[in-house]
C-alpha positions, 0 to 999 in steps of 0.5 A: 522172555522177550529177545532184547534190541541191540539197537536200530537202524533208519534210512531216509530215502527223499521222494522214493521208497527205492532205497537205491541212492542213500547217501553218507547222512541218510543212515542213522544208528542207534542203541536199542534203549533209548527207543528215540533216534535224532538223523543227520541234518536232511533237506527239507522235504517228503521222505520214505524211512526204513526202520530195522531193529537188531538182536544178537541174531542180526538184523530182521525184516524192516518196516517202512514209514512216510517221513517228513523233514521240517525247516527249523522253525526260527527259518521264516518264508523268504524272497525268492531272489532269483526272479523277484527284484531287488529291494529298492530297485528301480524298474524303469517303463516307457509310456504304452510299454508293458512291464511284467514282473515276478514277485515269488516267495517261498518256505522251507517248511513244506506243511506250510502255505504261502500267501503273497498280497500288495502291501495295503499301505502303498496299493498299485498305481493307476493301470497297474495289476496283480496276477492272481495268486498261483500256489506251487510245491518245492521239495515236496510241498504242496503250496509252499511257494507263491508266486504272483505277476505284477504288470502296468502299462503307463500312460502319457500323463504319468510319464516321469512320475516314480511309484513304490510298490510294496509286497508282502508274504505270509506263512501260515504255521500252525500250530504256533507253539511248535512250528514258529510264529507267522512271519510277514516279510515285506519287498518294496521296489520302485517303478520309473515312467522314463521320459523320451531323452532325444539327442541329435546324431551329427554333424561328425568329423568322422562320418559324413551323410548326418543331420546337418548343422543347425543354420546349414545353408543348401541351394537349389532350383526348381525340378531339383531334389535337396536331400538332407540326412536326419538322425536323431538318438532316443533312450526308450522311445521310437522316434517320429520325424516332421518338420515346419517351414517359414519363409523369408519376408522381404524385411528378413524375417520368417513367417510360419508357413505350416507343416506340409510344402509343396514338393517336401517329402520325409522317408523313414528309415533312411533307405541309406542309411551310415547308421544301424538302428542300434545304440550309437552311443553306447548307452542301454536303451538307446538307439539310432533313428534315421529319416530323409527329407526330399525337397523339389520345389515346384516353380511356384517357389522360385526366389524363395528362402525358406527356414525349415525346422526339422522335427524329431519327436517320441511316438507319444508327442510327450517331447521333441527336438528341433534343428532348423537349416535354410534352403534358397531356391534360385530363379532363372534355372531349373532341373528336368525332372524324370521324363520331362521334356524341353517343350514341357519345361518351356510351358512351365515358364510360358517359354518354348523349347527353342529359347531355352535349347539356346541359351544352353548351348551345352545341351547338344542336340535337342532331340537327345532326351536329357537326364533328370536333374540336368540344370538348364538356364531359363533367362537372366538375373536383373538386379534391380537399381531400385525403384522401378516397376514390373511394368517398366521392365516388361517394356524394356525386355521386350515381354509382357508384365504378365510373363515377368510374375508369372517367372516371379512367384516370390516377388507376387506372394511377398507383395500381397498378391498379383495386382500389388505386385504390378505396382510395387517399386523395387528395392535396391539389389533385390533379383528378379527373373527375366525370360526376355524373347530373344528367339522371338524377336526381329528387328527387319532392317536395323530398325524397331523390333518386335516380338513373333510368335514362339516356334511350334517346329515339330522337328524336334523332340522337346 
């Protein structure tokens, strides 16, 4: 007769058919009459099991068997929410950028294949796309995990606009009846084009070298070099700097002038800058752009005041700020500029070398070469009474009409040009530049003076 089986032992050994590292719940014992055997709960996953069937005499040999332990079938495919962003989240994207998200999912149900699509209800938006669909296994499987890469690059017209997009996974349990019903799950998630938020970065009481006040006032002269700090925070976006220039009228009012001048330069970054290119404020996202505008008007923009609007705008043009200050430019001075000398600075102002080292009696010797943005003194200042013209105050400075405009170029540009210039009365109180000759002149014997011609002394480095 046949020996009876006392009962029955099973080990489950996940992915290996060592048997080397079972755990309390991987042994299973039974009796030998029911013939069936329910394990401890396993992980989900491919299994080696080892079967021994007992008599009175011990155990024998075992058998080993390819095992498989399945999800529950009420566990449907699920989020996986370590890379996949959250339900309503907002993905915020600044215009030309890349976003690039992972939409994954995955079931517990090794057997089972994954399928992960864009919800057809919602679609993606214009310059947006979806990565092909890429199959991997967990715990064994073979297609049990989906996994999808959604990427759009926004353009400029979309910018402030907000799109869902919906996301939609699928298993695939068959047969129905014993493994659960397909079940759909659905993730949508929003994604925001930011707009360009720019603030300016000064005036601080607490750091000096910022943008300057709006209506800032900054003096100069011709040949010398304004400097004026610009920063400017920007949540996202890089930051361009420029800047428009008006000029003064003779009325008090501006008149647009463009948006290159002559002797104005703008350096990005600052090349000192107080501020690191990181987020001043303390805000994600935000940063601390810096540039320099240089300003060293030529002669042609004696007497002028300008209105000069700085600029900071987005890389995209999408928007900008602006922060006007007023710049004068003084007349009758003027700084050496690097390697000038006094005879090329008296040409400047149809001048020589000798006027200007005389009526500045604190520049020593005149063969010493100055320093650049040394101030010299050209002439004086006439403040007129009102009513008289150029023609009348060549005559009494002993110089020609021609060398009072030529020291004037606001007062011709406002006049509408040379000839008009010639003619136009003057207005009470406004300044106009006079080099008289008075290194030229010679009045012999106390009598009528009259003007020599201007000294070509080599002798001395000018």
């Amino acid at each position: 007769p046949a020996v009876p089986i006392i009962n029955y032992k099973v080990e489950f050994s996940r992915f290996s058919n060592l048997f080397n590292a079972l755990g309390p719940d991987d042994t299973s014992i039974v009796s030998g009459s029911p013939r069936a055997l329910s394990s401890n709960l396993l992980q989900p996953g491919s299994y080696f099991a080892r079967v021994f069937a007992a008599n009175l005499a011990g155990y024998g040999e075992p058998s080993i068997y390819p095992a498989t332990a399945l999800a529950t079938p009420i566990v449907p495919v699920a989020w996986d929410d370590t890379v996949t962003p959250a339900e309503g989240s907002v993905q915020p994207i600044q215009v030309g950028y890349l976003l690039r998200l992972t939409i994954r999912a995955y079931d517990g149900d090794i057997t089972d294949e994954v399928n992960l699509m864009v919800d057809s209800d919602q679609g993606i938006p214009v310059e947006a796309m979806l990565q092909p669909l890429v199959n991997s296994g967990e715990n064994g499987g073979a297609a049990n995990v989906a996994t999808r890469i959604f990427e759009m690059t926004p353009l400029a017209q979309q910018v402030g606009l907000r799109f869902q997009v919906c996301f939609r996974s699928r298993n695939s349990n068959l047969p129905i009846f014993i493994l659960g019903p397909n079940i759909d799950i659905v993730r949508c998630i929003k994604i925001q084009v930011v707009r360009p938020e720019l603030t300016w970065t000064g005036p601080s009481p607490n750091l000096s070298g910022l943008t300057p006040a709006e209506g800032t006032s900054f003096m100069t002269y011709p040949g010398c070099v304004v400097r004026i700090p610009i920063y400017a925070n920007a949540q996202w976006y890089g930051v361009k700097f420029g800047y428009d220039v008006y000029v003064m009228e003779f009325n008090g009012t501006y008149t647009y002038s463009g948006k290159q001048v002559a002797g104005v330069e703008v350096a990005e970054p600052h090349p000192e800058a107080v501020i690191s290119p990181s987020s001043y404020i303390n805000m994600p996202n935000n940063y601390s752009w810096s540039g320099l505008l240089k300003y060293q008007p030529p002669v042609s923009l004696a007497g002028r005041n300008l209105k000069i609007c700085l600029k900071a705008s987005d890389e995209w043009g999408l928007d900008s700020i602006e922060r006007c200050v007023l710049v004068t430019t003084g007349s009758c001075k003027a700084c050496l500029k690097v390697g000038q000398t006094l005879n090329s600075l008296a040409a400047e102002y149809s001048t020589d070398w000798l006027q200007i080292w005389a009526t500045n009696p604190r520049m020593g010797n005149p063969d010493a070469r100055n320093l650049a943005g040394t101030l010299i003194n050209l002439g004086l200042l006439y403040e007129a009474r009102g009513g008289e013209t150029v023609p009348e105050l060549a005559l009494q400075f002993f110089t020609s009409v021609d060398r009072v405009l030529e020291s004037n170029p606001d007062f011709v540009d406002r006049s509408g040009g040379f000839e008009k210039a010639i003619s136009r009365a003057l207005v009470p109180n406004y300044m106009l530049c006079i080099i008289p000759p008075l290194c030229q002149m010679e009045c012999p014997g106390g009598g009528s003076c009259y003007v020599r011609q201007p000294s070509k002394n080599k002798g001395f480095l000018a």
